[in-house]
Kinemage of the C-alpha trace (Angstrom):
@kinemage 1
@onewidth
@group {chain A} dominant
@subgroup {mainchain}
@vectorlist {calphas} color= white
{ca unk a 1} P 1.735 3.593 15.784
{ca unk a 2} L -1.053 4.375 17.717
{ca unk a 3} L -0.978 8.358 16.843
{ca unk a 4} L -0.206 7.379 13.164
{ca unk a 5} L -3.802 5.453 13.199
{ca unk a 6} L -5.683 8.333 15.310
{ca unk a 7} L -4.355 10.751 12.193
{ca unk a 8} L -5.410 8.333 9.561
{ca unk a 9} L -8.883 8.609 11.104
{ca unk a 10} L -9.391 11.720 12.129
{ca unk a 11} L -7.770 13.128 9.468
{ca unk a 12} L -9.750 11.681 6.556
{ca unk a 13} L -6.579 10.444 5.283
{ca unk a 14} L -5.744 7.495 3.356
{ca unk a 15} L -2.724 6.714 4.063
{ca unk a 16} L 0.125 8.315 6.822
{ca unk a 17} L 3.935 7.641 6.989
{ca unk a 18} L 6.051 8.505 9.749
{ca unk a 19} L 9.970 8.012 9.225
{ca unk a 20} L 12.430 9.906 11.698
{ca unk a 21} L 10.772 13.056 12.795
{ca unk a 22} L 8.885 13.303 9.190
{ca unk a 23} L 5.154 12.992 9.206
{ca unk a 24} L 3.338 13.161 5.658
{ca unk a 25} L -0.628 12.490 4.857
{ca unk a 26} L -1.409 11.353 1.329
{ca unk a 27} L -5.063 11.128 0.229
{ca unk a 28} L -5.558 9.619 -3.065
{ca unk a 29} L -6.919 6.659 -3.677
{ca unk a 30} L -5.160 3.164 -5.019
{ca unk a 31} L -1.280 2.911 -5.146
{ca unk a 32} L -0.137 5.814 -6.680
{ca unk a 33} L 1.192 8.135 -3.497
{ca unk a 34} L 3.333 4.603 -2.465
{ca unk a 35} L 4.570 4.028 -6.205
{ca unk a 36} L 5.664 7.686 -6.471
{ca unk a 37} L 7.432 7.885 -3.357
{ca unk a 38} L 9.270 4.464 -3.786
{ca unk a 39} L 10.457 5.855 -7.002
{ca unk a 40} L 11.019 9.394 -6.397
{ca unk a 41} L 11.620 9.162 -2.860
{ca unk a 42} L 12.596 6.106 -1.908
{ca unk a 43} L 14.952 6.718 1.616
{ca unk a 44} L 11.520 8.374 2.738
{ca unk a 45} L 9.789 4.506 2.964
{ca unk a 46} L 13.131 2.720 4.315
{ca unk a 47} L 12.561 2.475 7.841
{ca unk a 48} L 8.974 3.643 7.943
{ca unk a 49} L 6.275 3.852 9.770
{ca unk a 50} L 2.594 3.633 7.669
{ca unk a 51} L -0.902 3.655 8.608
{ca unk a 52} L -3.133 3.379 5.316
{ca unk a 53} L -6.930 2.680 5.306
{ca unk a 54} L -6.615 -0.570 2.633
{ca unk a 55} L -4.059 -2.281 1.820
{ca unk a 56} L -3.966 -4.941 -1.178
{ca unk a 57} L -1.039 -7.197 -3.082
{ca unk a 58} L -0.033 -4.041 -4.997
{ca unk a 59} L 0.160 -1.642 -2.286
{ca unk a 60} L 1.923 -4.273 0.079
{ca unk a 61} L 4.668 -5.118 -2.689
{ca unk a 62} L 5.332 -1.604 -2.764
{ca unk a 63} L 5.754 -1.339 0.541
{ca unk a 64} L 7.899 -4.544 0.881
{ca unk a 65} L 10.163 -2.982 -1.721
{ca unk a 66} L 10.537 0.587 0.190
{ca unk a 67} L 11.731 -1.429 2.901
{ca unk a 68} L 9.377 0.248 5.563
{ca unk a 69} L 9.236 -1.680 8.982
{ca unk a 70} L 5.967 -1.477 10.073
{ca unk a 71} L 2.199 -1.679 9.170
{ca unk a 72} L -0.919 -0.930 10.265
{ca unk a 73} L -4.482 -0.866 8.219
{ca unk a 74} L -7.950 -1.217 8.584
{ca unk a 75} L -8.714 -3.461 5.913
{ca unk a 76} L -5.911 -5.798 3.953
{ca unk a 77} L -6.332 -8.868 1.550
{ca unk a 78} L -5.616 -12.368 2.419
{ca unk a 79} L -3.059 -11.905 -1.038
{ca unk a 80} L -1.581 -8.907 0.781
{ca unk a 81} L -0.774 -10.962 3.848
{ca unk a 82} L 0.693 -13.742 1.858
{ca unk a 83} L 3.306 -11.353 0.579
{ca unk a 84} L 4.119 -9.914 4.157
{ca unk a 85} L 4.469 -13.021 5.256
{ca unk a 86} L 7.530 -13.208 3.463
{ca unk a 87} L 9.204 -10.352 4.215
{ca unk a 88} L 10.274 -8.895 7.660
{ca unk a 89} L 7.329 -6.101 8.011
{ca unk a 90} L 5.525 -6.465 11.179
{ca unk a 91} L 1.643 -6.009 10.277
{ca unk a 92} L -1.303 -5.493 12.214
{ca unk a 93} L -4.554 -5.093 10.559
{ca unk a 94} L -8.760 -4.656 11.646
{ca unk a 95} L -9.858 -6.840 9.135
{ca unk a 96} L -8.592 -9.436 6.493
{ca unk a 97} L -10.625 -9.657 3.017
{ca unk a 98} L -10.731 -12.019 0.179
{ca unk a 99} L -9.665 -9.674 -2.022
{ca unk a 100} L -10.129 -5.797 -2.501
{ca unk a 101} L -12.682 -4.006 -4.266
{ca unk a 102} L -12.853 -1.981 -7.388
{ca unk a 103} L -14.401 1.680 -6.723
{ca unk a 104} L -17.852 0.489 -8.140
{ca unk a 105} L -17.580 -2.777 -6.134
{ca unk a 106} L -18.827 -4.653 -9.098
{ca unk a 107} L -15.692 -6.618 -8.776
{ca unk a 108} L -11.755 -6.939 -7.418
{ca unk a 109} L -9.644 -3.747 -8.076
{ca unk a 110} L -7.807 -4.152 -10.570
{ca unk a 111} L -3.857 -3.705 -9.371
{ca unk a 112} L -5.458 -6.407 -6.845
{ca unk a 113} L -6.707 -8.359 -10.031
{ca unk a 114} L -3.516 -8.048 -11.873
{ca unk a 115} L -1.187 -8.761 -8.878
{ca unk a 116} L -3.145 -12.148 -7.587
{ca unk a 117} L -0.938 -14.453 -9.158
{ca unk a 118} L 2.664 -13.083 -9.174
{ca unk a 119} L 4.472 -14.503 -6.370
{ca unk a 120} L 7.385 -11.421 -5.532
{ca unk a 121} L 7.017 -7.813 -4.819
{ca unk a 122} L 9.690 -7.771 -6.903
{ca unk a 123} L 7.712 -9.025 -10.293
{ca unk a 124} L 4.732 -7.256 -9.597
{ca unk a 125} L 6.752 -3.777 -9.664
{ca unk a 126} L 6.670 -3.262 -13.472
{ca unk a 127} L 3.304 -4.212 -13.648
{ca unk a 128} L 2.539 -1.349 -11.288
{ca unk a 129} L 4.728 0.850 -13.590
{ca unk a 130} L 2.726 0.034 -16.746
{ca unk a 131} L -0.476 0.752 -15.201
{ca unk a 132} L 0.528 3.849 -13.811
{ca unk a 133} L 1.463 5.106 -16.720
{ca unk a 134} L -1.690 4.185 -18.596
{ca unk a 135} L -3.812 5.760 -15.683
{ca unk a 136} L -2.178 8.809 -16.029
{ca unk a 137} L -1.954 9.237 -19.524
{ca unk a 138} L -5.874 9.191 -19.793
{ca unk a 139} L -6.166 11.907 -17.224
């Protein structure tokens, strides 16, 4: 784990996944590289390995339903860590937040925002699939 967060950093990544003897690097921003993957590639996440710069509710339920197995970020929401909590991914984090922000920090980001009060990774799935699909169709 320890050369998965060295990468992260020194890479100017946002997020790296080790599984097996397969490294990737993703760098967008939000949820979209973990909602792709765990529905275009979803054996890649089962048994996984991920370092990721911040980690909210959406991006943890994601993860949760990949089935990866362990976790490492700088910065995760106390919502976030709620949902680990119930499931079997070991976690170990630099610093819990209240809540993530939005790019502008005016305010919470808003998979964060629309996440907050659904209780399963499960449940919060198709919300993630509705607002990836808006986000991309204004693009």
């Amino acid at each position: 784990m320890e050369e998965l967060i060295n990468l992260l950093h020194s890479g100017g990544y946002s997020c790296v996944i080790v599984n097996g003897e397969v490294r990737r690097t993703f760098t967008q921003r939000g949820v979209a590289d973990l909602y792709d993957l765990l529905t275009l590639e979803p054996d890649f996440l089962q048994g996984a390995s991920i370092a990721d710069k911040v980690v909210g509710k959406g991006a943890a339920a994601l993860m949760i339903l990949g089935g990866i197995k362990e976790l490492y970020t700088d910065i995760i929401s106390s919502k976030a860590l709620e949902l680990f909590r119930q499931s079997d991914v070991k976690v170990g984090f630099k610093q819990e937040v209240p809540f993530i922000w939005n790019r502008d920090r005016t305010g919470w980001c808003p998979v964060e925002t629309m996440c907050s009060d659904v209780e399963t990774a499960e449940a919060i799935l198709p919300l993630i699939h509705d607002f990836i699909g808006k986000m991309r169709i204004k693009r």
